[in-house]
N, C-alpha and C positions, 0 to 999 in steps of 0.2 A: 483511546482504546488500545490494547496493546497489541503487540503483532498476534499470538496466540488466537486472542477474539476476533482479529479481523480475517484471518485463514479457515477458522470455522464458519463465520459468516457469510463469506465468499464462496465456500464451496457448498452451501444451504443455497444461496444463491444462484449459484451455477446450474444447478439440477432443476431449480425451480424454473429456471427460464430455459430448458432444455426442453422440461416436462413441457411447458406452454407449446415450446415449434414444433411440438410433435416428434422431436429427435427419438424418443423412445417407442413410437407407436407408429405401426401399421393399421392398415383398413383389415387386413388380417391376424391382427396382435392384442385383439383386447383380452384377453387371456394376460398378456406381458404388460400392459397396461396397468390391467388392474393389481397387479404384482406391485410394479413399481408404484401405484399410490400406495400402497402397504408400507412398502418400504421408507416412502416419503415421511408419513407418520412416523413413524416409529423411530428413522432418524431423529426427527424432531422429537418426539417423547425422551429418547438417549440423551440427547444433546441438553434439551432443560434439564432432564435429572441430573446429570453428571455436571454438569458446565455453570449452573443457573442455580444452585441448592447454594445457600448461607451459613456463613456458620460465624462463631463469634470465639475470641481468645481476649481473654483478659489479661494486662500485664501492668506489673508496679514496680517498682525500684527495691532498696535495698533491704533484705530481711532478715537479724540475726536472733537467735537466743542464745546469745552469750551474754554476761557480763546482768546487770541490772533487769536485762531479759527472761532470764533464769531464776534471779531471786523472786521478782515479780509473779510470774504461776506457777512457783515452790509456795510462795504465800499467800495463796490463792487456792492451793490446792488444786487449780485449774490449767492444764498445760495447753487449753484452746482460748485462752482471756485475753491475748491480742487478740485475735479472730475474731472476736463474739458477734460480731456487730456488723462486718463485712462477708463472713462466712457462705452467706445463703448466695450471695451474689457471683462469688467466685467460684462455688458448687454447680451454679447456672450453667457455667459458660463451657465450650466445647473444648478450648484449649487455656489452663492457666500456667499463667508465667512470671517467674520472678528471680531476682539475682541474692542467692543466698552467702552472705556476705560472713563465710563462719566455717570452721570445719565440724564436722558432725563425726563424732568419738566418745569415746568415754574419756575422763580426768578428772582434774581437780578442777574446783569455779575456778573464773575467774574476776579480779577485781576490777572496780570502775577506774582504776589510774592504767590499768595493763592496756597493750595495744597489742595481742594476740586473741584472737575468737576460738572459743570452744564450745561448740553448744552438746548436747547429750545426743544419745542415739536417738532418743524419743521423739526428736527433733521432726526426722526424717517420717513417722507415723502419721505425726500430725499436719504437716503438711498435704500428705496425702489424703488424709479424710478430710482438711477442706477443702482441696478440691485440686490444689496443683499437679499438673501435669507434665513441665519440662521447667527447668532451671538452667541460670548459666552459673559457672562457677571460675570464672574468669575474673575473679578480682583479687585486690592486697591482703587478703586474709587467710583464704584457702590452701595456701600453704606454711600458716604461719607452726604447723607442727611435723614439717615437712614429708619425708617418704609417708611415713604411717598415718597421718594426718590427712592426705590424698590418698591410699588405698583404700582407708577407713571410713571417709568421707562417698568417695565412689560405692562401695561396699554398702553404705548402710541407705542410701539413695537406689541403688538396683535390687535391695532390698524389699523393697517398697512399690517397686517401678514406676520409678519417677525418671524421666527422660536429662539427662544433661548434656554441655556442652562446655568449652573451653578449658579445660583442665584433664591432663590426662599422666599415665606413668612414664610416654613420652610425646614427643614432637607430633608422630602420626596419629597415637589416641585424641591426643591435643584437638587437632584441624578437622576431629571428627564431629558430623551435625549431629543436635538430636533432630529425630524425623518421627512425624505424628502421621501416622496412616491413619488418614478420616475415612477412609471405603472407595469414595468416589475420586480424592485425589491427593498427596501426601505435600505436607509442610514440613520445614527443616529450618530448624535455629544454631545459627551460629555466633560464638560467643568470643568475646577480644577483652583486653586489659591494656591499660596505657603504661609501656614500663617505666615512666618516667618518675614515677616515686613509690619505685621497689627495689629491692636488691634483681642484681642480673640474676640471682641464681633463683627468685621466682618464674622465670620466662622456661617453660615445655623445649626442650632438645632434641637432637636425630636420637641419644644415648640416656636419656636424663628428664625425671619429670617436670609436671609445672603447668600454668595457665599459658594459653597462646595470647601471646604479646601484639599490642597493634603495629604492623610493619607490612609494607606492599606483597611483603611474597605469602606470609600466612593469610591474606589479604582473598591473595588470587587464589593459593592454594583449596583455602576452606569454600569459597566460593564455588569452584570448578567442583569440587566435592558434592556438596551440597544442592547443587541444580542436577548432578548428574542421578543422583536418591531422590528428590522432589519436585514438584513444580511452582513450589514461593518457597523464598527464603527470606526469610527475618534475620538481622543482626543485632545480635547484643554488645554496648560498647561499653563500658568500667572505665569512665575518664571524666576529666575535666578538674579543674580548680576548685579545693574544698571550701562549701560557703560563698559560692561567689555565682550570682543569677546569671552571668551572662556565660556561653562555651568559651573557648580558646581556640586556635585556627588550628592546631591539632586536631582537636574534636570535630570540629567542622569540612578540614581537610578528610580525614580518614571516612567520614560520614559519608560526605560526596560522593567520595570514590568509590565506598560499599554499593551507593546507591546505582554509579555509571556501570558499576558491573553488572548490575543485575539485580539487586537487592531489591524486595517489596518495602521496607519497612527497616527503619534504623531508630532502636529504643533503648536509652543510655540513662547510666546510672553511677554513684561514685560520691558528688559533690553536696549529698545528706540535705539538697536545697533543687526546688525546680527551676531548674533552669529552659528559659528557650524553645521556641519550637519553630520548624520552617517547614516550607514545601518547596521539595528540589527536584526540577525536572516530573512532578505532577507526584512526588512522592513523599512520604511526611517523615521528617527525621524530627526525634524529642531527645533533645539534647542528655535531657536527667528529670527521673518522675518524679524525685524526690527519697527521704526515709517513709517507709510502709511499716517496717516495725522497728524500732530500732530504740535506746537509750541516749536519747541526745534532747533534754526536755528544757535546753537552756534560751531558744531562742525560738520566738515564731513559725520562723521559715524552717527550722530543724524538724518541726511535729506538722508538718506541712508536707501535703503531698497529689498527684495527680492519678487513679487509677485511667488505664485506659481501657475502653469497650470496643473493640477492634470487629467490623463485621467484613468480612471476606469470601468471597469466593474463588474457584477456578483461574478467575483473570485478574483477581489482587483483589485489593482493601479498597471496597463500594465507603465506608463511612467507619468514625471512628467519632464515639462518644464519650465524652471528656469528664472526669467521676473525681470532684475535687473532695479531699478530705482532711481530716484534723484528728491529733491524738490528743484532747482535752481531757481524758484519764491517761493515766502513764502506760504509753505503748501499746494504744488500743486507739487504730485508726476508726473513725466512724465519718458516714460521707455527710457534707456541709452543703447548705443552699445559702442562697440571699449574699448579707454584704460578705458573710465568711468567704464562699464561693469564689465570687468577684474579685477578694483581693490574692486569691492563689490564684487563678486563672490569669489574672493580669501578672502572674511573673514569667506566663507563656509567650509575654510578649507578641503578639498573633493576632491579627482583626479576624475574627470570628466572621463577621458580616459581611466578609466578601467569597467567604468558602461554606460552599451548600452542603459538603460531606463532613462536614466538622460540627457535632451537635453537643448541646451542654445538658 
């Protein structure tokens, strides 16, 4: 139980066993009495609504329309035909999430050997109609058109109002969370990049833009940020070894540590394969969900992926329901049951059957 839930419960507590000794009532005060069972209710009525209400955020790994992405629903005529299939699901949820692996601009295509992302403005629309509602942009791509690439990017996402994170015009935009105000109490994503296979000059500056890079002080920095706007905070991490199911002690260091700070939830992405999952100190870090849309149809594990069904409240993530899926048409996730399931799941690594909040 976390400190927050046990400070409200204690002080429900206290009042209750107050009310009992009569600490509030006289032989002369039933007038104040009756007051105070009013009050009593009604705390408690506050306390469930606000405290006790669920809500659910959806979140998957890496999402581009660049490259084979684009030629795809140009020739389709359909710019929502990755979606198709997953749409209704991620429209459900209260909060969608996902790491948009692309800058969002206008230009020329680009081709399947290039290793720069460009997707169109239209990009940015159609995310929003199915359903997204914060993105991180803390990864190898988003600056691959540099200044104008990240205004334009930013630009056509606030466009749309679509929340972002890790990527800014400098250091301070950078370390700033996106924050979802749900009514009764806000959540805040913050997003990181592993610089270790980018140029320094993609990493966010005090003078100079860029993705905020994974290192202890943007670490603490966005952290302190981010608790002080909300009361969960989610990390988005951009790391790990491409193609390869297991994290690196980087990933897992930086994860921890998100987590001892304070971090609800630590949900990573990069390595175009699922990698891994744990529970650290009662908390779930997913190393990598996998590609969700992406042009990589060369291998299994490439068109392979995990959505997550995250339910949370007030006092963090009650259960998280695990939504394995497959792109069996080109760059059209659709979710998988049976043996398909089973064999994505088991690259989470993770016995299922000893944890009661983890459902499939």
């Amino acid at each position: 139980m976390s400190l927050k839930k046990i400070s409200l419960v204690f002080f429900l507590l206290v009042i209750t066993f107050l009310l009992k000794r009569g600490v509030f009532v006289s032989a002369n005060a039933f007038d104040a009495y009756d007051h105070f069972v009013e009050f009593r209710k009604s705390a408690y009525k506050n306390f469930l609504q606000k405290y006790s209400k669920e809500y659910s955020m959806v979140a998957v790994g890496d999402v581009s329309y660049s490259r084979a992405v684009e030629r795809a629903v140009k020739n389709r005529d359909n710019l929502f035909y990755p979606f198709e299939k997953v749409r209704d699901f991620i429209s459900g949820a209260d909060i969608a999430f996902a790491n948009i692996e692309t800058t969002i601009m206008e230009g020329r295509p680009i081709q399947d050997f290039e290793m720069v992302f460009r997707s169109n403005p239209s990009t940015a629309d159609v995310l929003k109609e199915v359903g997204f509602d914060v993105v991180s942009l803390a990864n190898n791509h988003t600056p691959d058109f540099r200044l104008k690439g990240v205004q334009d990017t930013i630009y056509n996402l606030n466009r749309v109002d679509i929340l972002h994170s890790g990527l800014g015009e400098n250091l301070e935009k950078a370390l700033q969370p996106a924050v979802i105000d749900l009514g009764d109490f806000k959540v805040s994503i913050i997003s990181f990049l592993d610089p270790a296979f980018v140029p320094d000059s993609y990493g966010a500056e005090f003078d100079s833009y860029g993705t905020l890079f994974m290192n202890d002080y943007n670490l603490e920095s966005a952290m302190m940020l981010a608790k002080e706007k909300s009361d969960l905070v989610f990390v988005s991490m951009h790391a790990g070894s491409e193609y390869v199911n297991n994290p690196n002690s980087f990933q897992v260091d930086f994860a921890r540590k998100a987590i001892d700070l304070g971090a609800e939830m630590v949900i990573g992405h990069h390595p175009h394969v699922v990698q891994s999952m744990e529970k650290y100190k009662d908390k779930y870090i997913f190393y990598s969900l996998g590609n969700f849309v992406f042009d990589q149809p060369f291998s299994y594990e490439t068109k392979a992926g995990v959505m997550l069904d995250i339910k949370f409240d007030y006092f963090g993530v009650n259960a998280v329901i695990l939504k394995p899926y497959y792109m069996s048409s080109f760059v059209q996730p659709e979710f998988v049951e049976g043996d398909s399931a089973t064999r994505i799941l088991d690259m989470l690594n993770y016995d299922f059957d000893l944890d009661e909040n983890i459902s499939l």
